[in-house]
C-alpha positions in Angstrom: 0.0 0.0 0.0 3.0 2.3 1.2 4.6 1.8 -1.5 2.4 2.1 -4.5 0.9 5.5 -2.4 4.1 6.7 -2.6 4.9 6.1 -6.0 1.8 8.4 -6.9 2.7 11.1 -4.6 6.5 11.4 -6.5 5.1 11.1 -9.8 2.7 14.0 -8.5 6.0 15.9 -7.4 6.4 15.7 -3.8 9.0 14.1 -1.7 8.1 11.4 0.3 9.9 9.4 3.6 9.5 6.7 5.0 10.8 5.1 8.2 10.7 2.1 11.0 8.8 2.8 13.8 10.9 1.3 17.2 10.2 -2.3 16.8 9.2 -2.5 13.2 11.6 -3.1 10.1 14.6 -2.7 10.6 14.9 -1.0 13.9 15.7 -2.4 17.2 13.9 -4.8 19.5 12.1 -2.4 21.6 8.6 -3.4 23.0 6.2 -1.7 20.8 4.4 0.4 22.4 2.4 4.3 21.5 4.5 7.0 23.5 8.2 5.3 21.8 5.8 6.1 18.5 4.5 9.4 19.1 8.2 10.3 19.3 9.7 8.9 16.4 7.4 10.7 14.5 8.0 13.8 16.3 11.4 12.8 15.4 11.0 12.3 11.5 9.1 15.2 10.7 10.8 17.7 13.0 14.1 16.2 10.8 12.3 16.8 7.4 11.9 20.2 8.6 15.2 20.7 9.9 15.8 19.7 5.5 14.0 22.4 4.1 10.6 20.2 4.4 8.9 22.5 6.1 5.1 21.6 4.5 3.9 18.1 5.2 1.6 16.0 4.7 1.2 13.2 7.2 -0.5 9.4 5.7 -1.4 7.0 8.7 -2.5 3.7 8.6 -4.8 2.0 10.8 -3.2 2.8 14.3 -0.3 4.6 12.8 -3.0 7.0 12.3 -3.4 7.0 15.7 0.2 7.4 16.0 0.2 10.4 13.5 -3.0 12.5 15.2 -1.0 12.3 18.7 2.4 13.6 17.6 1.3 16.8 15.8 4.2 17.9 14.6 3.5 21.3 13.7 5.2 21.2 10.2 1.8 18.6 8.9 -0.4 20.8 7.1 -2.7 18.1 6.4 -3.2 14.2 7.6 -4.2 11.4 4.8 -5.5 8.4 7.4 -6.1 4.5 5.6 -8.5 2.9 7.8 -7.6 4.7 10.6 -8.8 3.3 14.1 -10.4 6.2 15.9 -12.2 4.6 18.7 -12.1 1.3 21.0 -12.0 -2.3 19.4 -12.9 -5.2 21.0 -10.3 -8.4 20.4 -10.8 -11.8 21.5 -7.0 -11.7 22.5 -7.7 -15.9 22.5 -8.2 -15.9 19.1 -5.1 -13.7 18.1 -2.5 -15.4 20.8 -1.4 -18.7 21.2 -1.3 -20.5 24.5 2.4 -20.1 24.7 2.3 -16.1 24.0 -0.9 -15.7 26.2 1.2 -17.5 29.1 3.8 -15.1 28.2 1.8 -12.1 28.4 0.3 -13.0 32.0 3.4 -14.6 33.6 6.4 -11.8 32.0 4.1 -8.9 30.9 5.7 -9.3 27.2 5.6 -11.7 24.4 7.1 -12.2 20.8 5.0 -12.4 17.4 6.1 -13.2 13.8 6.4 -11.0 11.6 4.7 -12.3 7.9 5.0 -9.2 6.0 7.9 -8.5 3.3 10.1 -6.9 6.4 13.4 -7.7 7.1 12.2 -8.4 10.9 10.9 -11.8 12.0 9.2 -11.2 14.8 7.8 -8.0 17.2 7.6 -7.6 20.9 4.6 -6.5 22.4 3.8 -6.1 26.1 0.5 -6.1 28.2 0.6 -2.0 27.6 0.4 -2.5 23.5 -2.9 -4.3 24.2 -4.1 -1.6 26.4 -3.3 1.0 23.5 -4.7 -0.7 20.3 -7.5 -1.5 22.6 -8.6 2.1 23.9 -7.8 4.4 21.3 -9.7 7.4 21.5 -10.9 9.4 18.7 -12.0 12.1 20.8 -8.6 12.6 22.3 -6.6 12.3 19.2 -8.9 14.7 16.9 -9.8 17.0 19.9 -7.9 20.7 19.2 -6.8 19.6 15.8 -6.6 22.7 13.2 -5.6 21.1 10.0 -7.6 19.6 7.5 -8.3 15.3 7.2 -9.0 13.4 4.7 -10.2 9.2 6.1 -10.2 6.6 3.6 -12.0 3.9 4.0 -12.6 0.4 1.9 -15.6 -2.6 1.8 -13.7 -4.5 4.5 -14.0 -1.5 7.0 -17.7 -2.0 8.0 -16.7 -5.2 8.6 -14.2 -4.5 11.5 -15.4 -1.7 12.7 -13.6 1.2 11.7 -16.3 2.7 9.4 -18.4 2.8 12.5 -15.6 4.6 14.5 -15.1 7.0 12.1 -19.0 8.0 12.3 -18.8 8.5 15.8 -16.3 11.0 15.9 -16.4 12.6 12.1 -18.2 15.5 13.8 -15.2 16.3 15.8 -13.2 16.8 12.1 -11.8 20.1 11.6 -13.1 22.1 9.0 -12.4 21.0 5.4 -11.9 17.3 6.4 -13.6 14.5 4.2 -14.2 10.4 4.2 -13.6 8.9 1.3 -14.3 5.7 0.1 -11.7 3.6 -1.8 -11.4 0.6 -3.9 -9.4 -2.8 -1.3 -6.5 -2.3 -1.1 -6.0 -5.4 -3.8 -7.6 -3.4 -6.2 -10.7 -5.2 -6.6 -13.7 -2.6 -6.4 -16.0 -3.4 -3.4 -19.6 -2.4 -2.9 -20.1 1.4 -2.6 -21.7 1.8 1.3 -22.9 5.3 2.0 -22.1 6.9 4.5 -24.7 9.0 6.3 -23.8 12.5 7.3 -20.1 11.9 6.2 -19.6 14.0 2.6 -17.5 12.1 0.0 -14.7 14.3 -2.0 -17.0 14.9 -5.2 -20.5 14.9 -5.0 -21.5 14.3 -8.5 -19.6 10.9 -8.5 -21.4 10.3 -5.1 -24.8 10.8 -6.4 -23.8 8.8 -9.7 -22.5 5.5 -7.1 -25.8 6.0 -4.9 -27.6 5.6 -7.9 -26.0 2.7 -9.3 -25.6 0.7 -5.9 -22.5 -0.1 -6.7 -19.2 0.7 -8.9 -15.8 1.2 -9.4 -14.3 3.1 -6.7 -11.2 5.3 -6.4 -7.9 3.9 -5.7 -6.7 5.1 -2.3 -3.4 6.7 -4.4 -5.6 8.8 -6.9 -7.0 9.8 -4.0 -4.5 10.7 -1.9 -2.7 12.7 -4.8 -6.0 14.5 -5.4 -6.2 15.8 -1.7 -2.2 16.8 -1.2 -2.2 19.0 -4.2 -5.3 20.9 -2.8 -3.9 21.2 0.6 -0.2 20.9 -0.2 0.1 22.3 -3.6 3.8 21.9 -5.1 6.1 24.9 -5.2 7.2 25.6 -8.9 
């Protein structure tokens, strides 16, 4: 996804970064945890700025978009969340742990999980307090005193887990400006267009044409994404 969203923005003419989080990639072994979060990104963008950077935009995915909304690095001038997770989930932890790593968690506090992706790392640590924090995030909290303009994306699979639902909740707390959109999954198969009540989508026409239709081919999350930096964030000539 990362990749592909950042091919788009550099073909659109911005300069993009990316980074490990502490615990992810290629970075150390530290328990993963928000707060170490928060400050990396603090970190990253107050370095980009330190470059010459000094107008960012800010993607987040999932809980790294509750990573993103915490730091506010005053450089962001606008926030592109994936599937963000603005509001308490519920996990069956039994269901995501084995016995071993559950025993782990209740007898040493901390526990190792593999890593599957196309990382270099094979495994992450996480401790009783990661659960805590991808259990309680609060979308209040995170959007509360925020001045710069959001765009959410979400796909079919988000009503399914949740997040489309959290996003409702709290979408009145958006600052001025912000939008949910609705993208095609992130394999690129269009899903079934869900409307959204009360949540506008970026161009009304084409909202009004999918409403009609019940369902169609939706945006891909990097059209969109390149749409909405070069109204916030246009490129300096």
């Amino acid at each position: 996804m990362f990749d592909s969203l950042g091919r788009a923005l550099r073909r659109a003419g911005y300069a993009t970064l990316t980074f490990d989080y502490s615990g992810h990639g290629a970075s150390g072994d530290e328990i993963i945890t928000f707060d170490p979060l928060i400050e990396d990104f603090r970190s990253a963008s107050g370095w980009l700025a330190d470059q010459g950077f000094a107008r960012q935009i800010c993607v987040g995915h999932e809980f790294g978009a509750a990573v993103a909304l915490r730091s506010r690095p005053p450089a962001v001038q606008t926030y592109v969340l994936v599937s963000p997770v603005l509001g308490p989930l519920s996990y069956d932890w039994n269901l995501v742990f084995s016995d071993v790593q559950l025993s782990d968690l209740e007898h040493h506090g901390a526990t190792t999980v593999p890593d599957d992706s196309e990382s270099v790392r094979r495994q992450f640590t996480i401790s009783k307090r990661t659960l805590a924090d991808m259990s309680m995030v609060s979308g209040e909290d995170a959007l509360r005193g925020l001045s710069v303009p959001v765009l959410i994306t979400h796909d079919s699979f988000d009503e399914e887990t949740g997040l489309l639902d959290r996003t409702r909740e709290v979408f009145h707390l958006l600052p001025d400006g912000s939008l949910v959109e609705m993208t095609a999954a992130p394999d690129g198969i269009a899903g079934e267009y869900t409307p959204v009540d009360g949540v506008p989508i970026i161009d009304e026409a084409v909202d009004r044409a999918l409403a009609a239709s019940g369902s169609a081919h939706l945006p891909t999350l990097a059209d969109v994404a390149a749409k909405w930096a070069s109204r916030w964030v246009p490129v300096s000539r």
